[in-house]
Each structure stands twice: as C-alpha cells, then as structure tokens.
N, C-alpha and C positions, 0 to 999 in steps of 0.2 A: 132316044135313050140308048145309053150302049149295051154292047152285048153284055151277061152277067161276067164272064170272065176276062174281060177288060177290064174292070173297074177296080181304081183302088181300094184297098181295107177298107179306108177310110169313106169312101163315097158311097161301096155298097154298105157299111154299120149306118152312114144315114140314111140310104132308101130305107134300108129295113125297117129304121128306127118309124119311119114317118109311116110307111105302110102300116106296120104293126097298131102304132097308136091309130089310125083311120079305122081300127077293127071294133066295134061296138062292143065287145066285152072287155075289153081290154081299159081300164081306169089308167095306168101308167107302166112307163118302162122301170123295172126295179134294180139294182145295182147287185142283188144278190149279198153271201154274207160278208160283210167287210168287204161290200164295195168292188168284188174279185169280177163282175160281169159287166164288162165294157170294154167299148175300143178305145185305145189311147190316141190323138190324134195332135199333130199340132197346135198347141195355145189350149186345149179341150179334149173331151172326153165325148163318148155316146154310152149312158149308164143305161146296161139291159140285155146290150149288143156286144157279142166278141164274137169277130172273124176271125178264123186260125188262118195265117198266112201260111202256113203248110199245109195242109190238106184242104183246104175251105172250108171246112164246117164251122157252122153256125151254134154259138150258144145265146138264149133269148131266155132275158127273165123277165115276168110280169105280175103287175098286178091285177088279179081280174076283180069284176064287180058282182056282188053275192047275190045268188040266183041263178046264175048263166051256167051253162054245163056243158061242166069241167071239161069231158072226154070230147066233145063236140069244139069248144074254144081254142080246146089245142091240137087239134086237127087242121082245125082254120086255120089256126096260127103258122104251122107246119106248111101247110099249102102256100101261104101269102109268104113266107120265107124263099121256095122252093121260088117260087114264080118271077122274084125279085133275084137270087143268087144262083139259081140254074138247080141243078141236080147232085144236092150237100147233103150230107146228115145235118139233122139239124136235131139240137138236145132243146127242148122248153120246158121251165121251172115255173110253175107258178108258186113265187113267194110269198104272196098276200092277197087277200081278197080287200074289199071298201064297200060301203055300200054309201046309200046316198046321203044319209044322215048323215056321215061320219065328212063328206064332201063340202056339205052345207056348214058344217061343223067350222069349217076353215082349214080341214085337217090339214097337220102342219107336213106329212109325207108327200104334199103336192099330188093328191089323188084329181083328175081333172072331169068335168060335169056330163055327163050323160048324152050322148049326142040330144042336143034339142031339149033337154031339161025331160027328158019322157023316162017314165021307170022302164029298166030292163023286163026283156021275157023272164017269165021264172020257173 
C-alpha cells in the first residue's frame, strides 16, 4: 500500500470510501446536499468523499444506522479517515440515519444490510 501522500485524490477518496463503509455503523456513503460531497474522478464519482487537493482535508458524509452512537461513530470514523490519508482535518456530516426496517424496506436511498444481518448495538 502506498504511503498516504502519495496517492492520488482519486485513489485515496476510494480507500477512504471502502474503509469507511467496512465500519459497522456506517449504512452508506451520502452525497450530502445536492450531491456537493464527492470526489469527481475520471468516467465517476466517489459520493460521500471529497479530498481537497490543496490542503488534503478530508470531507465524509454518511449515513449511519439508528441506535449507534453518534459521538463514538464519528470518532471512528475520524480515526479510520486519519489512518488511511495520514494526518488531515477531517469534517464528518452525518446526513441520515436508516435503520433496518427501512433496508428490508427495499429502501430506494441504497442504505446497505447490517454486516451479517445481526441488529446493531444500541
């Protein structure tokens, strides 16, 4: 793996992206309002994730799953950001919450299922 500041925008918005969602509270990456939180990237986007190619900070928006807490999730989140792009500000919005009924649901915001089908802490 390369060093964090080596890596393109674009490669480290998708560690991040993939780290992030590997986080158990974490239901999906959210694009934010009108879509403003994402890296633009050749052919594609990473909706959730914006690298500032000037300073490196990191902006992360999510959806988390109801129950999990808050101030603890985005701690994590913060930590698993740092760990993957070195030593950034990093800003975390969480947009929306989901919970599992709403997944089951078919919800159509692409919320994705609970590692393992097991309810969260709460």
């Amino acid at each position: 793996m390369a060093a964090p500041h080596t890596r393109t925008p674009g490669a480290l918005a998708d560690a991040i992206a993939q780290r992030v969602l590997d986080h158990p509270a974490v239901a999906r990456l959210h694009g934010g309002p009108f879509g403003t939180v994402a890296s633009y990237l050749p052919g594609r986007r990473v909706e959730g994730v914006r690298v500032d190619e000037t300073d490196g900070s990191v902006d992360l928006s999510v959806a988390l799953w109801i129950g999990v807490p808050l101030r603890q999730a985005v701690a994590d989140l913060r930590r698993v950001v740092v760990e993957v792009a070195g030593p950034v500000v990093v800003n975390v919005t969480v947009a929306d919450l989901h919970s599992a009924e709403e997944d089951d649901a078919g919800d159509p915001q692409g919320a994705r299922s609970a590692p393992g089908g097991d309810p969260l802490p709460g």
